[in-house]
CHARMM-style PDB file with segment names, atoms N, HN, CA, C and O in Angstrom:
ATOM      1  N   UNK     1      24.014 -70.439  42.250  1.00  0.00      PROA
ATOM      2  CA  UNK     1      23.692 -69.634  41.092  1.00  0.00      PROA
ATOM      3  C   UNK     1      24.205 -70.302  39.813  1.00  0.00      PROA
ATOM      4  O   UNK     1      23.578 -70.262  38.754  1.00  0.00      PROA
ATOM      5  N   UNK     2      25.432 -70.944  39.977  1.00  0.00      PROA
ATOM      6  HN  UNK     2      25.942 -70.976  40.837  1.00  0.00      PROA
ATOM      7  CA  UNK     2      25.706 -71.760  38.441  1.00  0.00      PROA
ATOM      8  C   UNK     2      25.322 -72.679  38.059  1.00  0.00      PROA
ATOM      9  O   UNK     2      25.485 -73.066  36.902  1.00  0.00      PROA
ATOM     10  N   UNK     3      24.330 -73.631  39.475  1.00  0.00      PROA
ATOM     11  HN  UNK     3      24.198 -73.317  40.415  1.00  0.00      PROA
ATOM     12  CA  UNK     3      23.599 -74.545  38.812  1.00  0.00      PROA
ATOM     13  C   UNK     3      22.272 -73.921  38.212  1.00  0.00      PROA
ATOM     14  O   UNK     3      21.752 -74.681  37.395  1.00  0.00      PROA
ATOM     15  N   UNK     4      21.787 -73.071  38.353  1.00  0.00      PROA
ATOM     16  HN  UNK     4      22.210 -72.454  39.016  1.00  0.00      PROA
ATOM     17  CA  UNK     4      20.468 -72.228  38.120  1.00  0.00      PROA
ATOM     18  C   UNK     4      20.857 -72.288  36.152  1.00  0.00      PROA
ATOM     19  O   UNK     4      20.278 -72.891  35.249  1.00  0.00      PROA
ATOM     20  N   UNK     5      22.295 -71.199  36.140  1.00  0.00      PROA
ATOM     21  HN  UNK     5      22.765 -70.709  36.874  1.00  0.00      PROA
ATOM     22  CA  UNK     5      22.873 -70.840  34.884  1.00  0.00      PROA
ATOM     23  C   UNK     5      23.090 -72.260  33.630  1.00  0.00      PROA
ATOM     24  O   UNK     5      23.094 -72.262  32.399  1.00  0.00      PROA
ATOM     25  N   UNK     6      23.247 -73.338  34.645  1.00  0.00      PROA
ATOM     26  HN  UNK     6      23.244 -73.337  35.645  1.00  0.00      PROA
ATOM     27  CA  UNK     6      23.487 -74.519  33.930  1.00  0.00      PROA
ATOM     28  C   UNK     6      21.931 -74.982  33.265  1.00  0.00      PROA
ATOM     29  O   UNK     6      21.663 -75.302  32.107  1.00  0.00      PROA
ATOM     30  N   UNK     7      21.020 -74.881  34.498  1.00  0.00      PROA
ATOM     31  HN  UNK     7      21.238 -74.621  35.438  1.00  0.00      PROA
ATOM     32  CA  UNK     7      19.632 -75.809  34.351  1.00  0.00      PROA
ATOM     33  C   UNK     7      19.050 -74.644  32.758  1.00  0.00      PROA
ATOM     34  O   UNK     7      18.779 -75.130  31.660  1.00  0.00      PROA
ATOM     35  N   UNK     8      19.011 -73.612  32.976  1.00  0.00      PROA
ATOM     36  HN  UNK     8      19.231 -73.217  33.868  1.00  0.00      PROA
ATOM     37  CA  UNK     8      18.838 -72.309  32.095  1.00  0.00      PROA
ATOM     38  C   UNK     8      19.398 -72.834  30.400  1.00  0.00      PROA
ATOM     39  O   UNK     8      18.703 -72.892  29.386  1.00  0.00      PROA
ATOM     40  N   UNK     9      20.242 -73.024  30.487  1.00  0.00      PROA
ATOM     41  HN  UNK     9      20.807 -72.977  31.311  1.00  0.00      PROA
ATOM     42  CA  UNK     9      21.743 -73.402  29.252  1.00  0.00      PROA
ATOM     43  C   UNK     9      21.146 -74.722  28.853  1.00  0.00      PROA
ATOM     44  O   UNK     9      20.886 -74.989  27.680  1.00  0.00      PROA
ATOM     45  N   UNK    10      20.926 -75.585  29.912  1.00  0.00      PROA
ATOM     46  HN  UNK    10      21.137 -75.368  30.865  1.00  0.00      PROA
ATOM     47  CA  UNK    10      20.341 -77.102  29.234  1.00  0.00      PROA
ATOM     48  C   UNK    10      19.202 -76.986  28.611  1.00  0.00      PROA
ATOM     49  O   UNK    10      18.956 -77.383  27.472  1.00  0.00      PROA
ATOM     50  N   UNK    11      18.360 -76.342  29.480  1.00  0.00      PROA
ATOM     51  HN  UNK    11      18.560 -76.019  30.405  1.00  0.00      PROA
ATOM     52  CA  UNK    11      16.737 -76.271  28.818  1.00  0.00      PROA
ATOM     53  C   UNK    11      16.677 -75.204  27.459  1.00  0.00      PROA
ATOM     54  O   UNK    11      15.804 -75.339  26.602  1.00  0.00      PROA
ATOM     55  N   UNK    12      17.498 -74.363  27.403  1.00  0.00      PROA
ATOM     56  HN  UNK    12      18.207 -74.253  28.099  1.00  0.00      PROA
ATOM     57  CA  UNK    12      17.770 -73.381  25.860  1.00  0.00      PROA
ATOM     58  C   UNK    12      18.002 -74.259  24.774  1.00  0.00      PROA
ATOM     59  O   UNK    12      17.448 -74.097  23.687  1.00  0.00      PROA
ATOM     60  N   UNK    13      18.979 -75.398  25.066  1.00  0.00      PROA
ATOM     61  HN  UNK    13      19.429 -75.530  25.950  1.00  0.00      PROA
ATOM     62  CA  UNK    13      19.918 -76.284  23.793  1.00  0.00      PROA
ATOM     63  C   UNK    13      18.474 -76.724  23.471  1.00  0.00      PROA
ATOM     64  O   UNK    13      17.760 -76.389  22.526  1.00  0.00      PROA
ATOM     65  N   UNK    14      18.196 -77.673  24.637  1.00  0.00      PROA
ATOM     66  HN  UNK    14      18.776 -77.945  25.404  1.00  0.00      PROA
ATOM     67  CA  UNK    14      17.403 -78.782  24.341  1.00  0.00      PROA
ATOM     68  C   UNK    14      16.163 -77.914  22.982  1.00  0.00      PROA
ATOM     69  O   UNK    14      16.057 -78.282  21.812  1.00  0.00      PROA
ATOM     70  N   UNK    15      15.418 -76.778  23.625  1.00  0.00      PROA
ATOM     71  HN  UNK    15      15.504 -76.479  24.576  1.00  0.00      PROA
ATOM     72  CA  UNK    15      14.328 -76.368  23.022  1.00  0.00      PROA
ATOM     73  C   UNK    15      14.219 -76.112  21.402  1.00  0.00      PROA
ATOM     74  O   UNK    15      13.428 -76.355  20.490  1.00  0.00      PROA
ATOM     75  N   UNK    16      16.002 -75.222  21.671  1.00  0.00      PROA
ATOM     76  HN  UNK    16      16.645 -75.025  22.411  1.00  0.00      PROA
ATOM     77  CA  UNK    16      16.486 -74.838  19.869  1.00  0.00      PROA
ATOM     78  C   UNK    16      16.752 -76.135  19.153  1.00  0.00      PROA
ATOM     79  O   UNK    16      16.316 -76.079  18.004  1.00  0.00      PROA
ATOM     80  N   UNK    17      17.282 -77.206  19.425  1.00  0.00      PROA
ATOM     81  HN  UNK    17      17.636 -77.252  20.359  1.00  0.00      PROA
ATOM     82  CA  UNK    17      17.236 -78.225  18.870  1.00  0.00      PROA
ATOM     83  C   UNK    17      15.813 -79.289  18.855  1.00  0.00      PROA
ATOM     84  O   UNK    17      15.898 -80.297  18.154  1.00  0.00      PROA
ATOM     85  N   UNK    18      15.103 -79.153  19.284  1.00  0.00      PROA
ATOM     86  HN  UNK    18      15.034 -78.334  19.854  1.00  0.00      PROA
ATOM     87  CA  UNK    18      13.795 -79.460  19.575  1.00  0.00      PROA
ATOM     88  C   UNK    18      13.083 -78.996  18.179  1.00  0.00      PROA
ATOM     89  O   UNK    18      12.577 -79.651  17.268  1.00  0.00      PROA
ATOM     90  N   UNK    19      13.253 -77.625  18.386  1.00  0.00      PROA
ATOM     91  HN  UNK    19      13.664 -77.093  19.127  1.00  0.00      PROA
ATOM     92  CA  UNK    19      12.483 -76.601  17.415  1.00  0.00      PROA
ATOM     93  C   UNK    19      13.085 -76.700  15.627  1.00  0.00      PROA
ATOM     94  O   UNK    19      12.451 -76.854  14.583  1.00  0.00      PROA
ATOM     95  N   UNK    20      14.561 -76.532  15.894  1.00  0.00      PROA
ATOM     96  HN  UNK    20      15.076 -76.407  16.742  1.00  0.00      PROA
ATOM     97  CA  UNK    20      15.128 -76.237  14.876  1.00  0.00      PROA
ATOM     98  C   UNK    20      15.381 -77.529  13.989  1.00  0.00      PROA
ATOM     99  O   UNK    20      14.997 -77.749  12.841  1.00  0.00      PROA
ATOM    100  N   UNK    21      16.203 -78.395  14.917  1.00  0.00      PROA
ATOM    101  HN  UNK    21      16.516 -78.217  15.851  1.00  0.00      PROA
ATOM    102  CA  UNK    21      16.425 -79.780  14.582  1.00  0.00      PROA
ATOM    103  C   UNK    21      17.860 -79.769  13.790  1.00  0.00      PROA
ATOM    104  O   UNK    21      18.959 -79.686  14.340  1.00  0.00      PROA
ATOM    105  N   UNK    22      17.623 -79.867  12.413  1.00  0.00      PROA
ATOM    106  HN  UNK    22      16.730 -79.934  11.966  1.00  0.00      PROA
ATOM    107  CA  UNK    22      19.444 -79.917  11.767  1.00  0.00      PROA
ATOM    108  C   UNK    22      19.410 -78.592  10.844  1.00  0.00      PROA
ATOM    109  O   UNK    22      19.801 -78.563   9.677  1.00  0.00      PROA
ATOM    110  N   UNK    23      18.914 -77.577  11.511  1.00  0.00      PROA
ATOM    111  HN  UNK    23      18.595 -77.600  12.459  1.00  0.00      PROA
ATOM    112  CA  UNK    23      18.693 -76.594  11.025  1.00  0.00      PROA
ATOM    113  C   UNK    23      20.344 -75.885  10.687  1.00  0.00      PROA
ATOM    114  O   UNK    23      21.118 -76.819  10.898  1.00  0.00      PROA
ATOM    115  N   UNK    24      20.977 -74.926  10.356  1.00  0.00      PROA
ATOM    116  HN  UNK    24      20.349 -74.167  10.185  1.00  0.00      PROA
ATOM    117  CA  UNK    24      22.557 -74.906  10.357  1.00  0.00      PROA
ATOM    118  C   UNK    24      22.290 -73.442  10.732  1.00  0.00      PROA
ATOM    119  O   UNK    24      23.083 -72.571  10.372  1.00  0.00      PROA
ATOM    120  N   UNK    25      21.207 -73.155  11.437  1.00  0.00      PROA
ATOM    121  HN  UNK    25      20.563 -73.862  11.729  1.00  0.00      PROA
ATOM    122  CA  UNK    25      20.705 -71.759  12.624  1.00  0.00      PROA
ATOM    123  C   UNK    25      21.007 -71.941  14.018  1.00  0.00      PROA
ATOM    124  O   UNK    25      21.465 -71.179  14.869  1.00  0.00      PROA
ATOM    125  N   UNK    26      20.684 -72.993  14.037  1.00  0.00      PROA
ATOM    126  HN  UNK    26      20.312 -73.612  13.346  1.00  0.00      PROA
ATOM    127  CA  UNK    26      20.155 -73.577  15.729  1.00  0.00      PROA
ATOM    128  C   UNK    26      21.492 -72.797  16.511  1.00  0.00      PROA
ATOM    129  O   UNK    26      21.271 -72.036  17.452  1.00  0.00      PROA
ATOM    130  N   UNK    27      22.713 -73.031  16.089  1.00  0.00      PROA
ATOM    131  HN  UNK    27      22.892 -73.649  15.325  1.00  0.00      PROA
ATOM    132  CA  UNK    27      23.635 -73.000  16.827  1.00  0.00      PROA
ATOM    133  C   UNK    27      23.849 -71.838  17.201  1.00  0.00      PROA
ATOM    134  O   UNK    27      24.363 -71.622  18.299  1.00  0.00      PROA
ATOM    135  N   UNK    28      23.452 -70.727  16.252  1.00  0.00      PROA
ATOM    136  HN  UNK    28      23.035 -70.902  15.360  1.00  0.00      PROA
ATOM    137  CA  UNK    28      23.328 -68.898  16.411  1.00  0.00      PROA
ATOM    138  C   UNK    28      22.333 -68.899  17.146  1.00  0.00      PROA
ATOM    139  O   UNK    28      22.513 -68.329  18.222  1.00  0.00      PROA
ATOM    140  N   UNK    29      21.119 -69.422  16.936  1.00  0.00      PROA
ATOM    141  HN  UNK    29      20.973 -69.885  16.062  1.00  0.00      PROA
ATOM    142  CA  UNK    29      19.467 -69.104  17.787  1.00  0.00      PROA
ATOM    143  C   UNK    29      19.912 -69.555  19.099  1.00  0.00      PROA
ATOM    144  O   UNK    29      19.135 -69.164  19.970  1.00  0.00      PROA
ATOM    145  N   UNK    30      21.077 -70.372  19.639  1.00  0.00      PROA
ATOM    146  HN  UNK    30      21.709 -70.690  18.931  1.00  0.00      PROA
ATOM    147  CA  UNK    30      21.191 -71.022  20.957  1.00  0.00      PROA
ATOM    148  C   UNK    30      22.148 -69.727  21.736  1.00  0.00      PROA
ATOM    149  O   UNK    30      21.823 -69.197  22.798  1.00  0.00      PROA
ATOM    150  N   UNK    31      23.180 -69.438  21.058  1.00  0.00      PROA
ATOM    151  HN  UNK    31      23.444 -69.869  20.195  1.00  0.00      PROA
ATOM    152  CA  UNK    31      23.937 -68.680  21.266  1.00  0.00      PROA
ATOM    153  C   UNK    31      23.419 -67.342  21.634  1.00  0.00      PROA
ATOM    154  O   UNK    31      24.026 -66.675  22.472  1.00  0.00      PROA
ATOM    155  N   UNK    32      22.185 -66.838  20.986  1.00  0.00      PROA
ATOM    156  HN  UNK    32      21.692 -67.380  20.305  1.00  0.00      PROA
ATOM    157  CA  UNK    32      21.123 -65.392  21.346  1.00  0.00      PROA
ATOM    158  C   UNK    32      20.721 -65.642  22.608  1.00  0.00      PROA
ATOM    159  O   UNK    32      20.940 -64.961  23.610  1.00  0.00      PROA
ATOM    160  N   UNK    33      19.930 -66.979  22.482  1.00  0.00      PROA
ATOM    161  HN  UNK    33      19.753 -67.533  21.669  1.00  0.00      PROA
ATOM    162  CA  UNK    33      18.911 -66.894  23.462  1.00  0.00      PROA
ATOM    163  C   UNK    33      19.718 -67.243  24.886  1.00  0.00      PROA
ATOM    164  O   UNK    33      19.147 -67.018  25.954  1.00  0.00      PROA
ATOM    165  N   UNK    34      21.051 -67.796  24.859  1.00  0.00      PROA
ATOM    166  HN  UNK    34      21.515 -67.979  23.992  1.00  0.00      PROA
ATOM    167  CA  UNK    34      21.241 -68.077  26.177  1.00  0.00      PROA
ATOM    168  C   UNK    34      22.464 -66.881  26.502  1.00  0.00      PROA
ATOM    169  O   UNK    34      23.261 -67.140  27.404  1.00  0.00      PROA
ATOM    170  N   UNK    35      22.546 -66.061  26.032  1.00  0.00      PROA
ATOM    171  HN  UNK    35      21.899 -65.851  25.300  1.00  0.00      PROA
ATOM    172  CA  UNK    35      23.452 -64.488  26.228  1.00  0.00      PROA
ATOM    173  C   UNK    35      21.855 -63.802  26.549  1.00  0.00      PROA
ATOM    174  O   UNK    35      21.804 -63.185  27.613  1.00  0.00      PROA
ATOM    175  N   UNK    36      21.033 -63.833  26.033  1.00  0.00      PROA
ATOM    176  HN  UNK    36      21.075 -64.335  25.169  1.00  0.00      PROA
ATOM    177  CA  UNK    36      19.389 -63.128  26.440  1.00  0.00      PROA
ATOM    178  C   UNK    36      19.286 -63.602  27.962  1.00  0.00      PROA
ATOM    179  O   UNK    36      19.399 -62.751  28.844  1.00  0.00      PROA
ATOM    180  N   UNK    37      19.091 -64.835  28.263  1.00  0.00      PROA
ATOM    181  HN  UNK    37      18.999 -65.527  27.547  1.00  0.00      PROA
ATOM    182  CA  UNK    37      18.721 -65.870  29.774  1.00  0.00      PROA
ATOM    183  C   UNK    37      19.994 -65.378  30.872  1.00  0.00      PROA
ATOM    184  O   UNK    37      19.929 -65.038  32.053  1.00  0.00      PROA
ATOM    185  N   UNK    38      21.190 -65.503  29.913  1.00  0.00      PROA
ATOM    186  HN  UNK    38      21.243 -65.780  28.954  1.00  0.00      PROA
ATOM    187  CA  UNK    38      22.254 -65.023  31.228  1.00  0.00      PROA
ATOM    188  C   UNK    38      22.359 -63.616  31.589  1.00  0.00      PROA
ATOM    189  O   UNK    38      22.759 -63.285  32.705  1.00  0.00      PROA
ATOM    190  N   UNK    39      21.993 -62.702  30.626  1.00  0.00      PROA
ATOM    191  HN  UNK    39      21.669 -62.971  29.719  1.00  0.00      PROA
ATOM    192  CA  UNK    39      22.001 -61.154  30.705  1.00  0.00      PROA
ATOM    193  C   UNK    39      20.667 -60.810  31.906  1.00  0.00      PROA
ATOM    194  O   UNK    39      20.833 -60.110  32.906  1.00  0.00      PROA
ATOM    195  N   UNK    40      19.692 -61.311  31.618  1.00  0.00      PROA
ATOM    196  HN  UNK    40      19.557 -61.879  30.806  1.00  0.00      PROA
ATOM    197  CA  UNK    40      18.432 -61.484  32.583  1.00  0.00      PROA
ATOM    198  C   UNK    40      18.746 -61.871  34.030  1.00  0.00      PROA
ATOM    199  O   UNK    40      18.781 -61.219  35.073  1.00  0.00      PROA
ATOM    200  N   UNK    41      18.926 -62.949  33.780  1.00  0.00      PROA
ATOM    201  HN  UNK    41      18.897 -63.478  32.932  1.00  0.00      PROA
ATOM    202  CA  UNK    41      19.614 -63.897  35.183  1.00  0.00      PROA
ATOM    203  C   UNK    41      20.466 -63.185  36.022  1.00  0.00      PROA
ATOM    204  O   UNK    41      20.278 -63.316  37.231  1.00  0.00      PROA
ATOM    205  N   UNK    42      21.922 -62.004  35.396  1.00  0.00      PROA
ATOM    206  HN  UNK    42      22.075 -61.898  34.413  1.00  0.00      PROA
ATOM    207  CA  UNK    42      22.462 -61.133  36.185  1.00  0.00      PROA
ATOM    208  C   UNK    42      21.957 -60.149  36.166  1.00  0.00      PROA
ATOM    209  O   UNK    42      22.899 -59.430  36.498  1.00  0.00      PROA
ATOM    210  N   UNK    43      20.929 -59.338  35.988  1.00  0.00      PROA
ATOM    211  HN  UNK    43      20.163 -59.922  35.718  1.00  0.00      PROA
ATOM    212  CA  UNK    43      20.323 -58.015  36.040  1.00  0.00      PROA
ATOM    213  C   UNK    43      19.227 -58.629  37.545  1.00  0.00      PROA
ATOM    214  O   UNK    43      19.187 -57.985  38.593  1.00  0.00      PROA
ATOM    215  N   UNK    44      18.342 -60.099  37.311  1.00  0.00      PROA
ATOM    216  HN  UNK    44      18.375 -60.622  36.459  1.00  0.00      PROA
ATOM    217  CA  UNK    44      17.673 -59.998  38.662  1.00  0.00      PROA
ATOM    218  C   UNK    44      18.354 -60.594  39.858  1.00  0.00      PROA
ATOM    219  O   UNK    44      17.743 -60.583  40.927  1.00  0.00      PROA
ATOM    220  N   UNK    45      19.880 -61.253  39.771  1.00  0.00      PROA
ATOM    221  HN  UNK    45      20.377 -61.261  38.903  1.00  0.00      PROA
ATOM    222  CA  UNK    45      20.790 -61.351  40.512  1.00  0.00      PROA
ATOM    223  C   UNK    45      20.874 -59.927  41.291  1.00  0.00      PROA
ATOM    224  O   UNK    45      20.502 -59.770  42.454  1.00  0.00      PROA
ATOM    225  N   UNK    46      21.441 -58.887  40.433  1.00  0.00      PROA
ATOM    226  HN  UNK    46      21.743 -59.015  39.489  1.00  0.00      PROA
ATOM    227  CA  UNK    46      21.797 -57.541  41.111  1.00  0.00      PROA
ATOM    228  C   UNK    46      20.936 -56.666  41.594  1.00  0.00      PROA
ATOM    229  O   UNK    46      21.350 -55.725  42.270  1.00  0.00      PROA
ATOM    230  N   UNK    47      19.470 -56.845  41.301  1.00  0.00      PROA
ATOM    231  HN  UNK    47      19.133 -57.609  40.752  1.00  0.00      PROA
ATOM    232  CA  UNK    47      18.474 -56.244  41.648  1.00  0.00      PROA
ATOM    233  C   UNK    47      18.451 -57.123  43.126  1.00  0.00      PROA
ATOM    234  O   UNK    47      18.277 -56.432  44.130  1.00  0.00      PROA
ATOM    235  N   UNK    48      18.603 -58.485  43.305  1.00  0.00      PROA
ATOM    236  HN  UNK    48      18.745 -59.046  42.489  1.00  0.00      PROA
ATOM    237  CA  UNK    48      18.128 -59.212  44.618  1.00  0.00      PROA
ATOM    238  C   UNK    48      18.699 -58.542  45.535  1.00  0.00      PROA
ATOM    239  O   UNK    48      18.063 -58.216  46.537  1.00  0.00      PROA
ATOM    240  N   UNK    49      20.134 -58.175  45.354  1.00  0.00      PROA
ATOM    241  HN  UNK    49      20.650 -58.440  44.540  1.00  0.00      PROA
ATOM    242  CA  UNK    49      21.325 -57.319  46.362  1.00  0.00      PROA
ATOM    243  C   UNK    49      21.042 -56.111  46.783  1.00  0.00      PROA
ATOM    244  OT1 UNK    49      21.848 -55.496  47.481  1.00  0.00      PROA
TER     245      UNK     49
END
């Protein structure tokens, strides 16, 4: 499961910096979206159980 959380976390950075670039957002927009991906990730974790 923490490599899942890791692959999740890499592919978020990569995209916001992709998108944003030297934006002085990126680092808040990364910080949303991967508290959004991990909040998800343990809700269909606990649903699997």
């Amino acid at each position: 499961m923490l490599i899942l959380v890791w692959f999740v976390v890499c592919i978020l950075f990569y995209f916001v910096q992709l998108l944003l670039e030297n934006s002085g957002h990126s680092l808040e927009v990364f910080a949303v979206l991967s508290a959004i991906a991990l909040f998800l990730i343990s809700r269909v974790r606990h649903k699997i159980k």
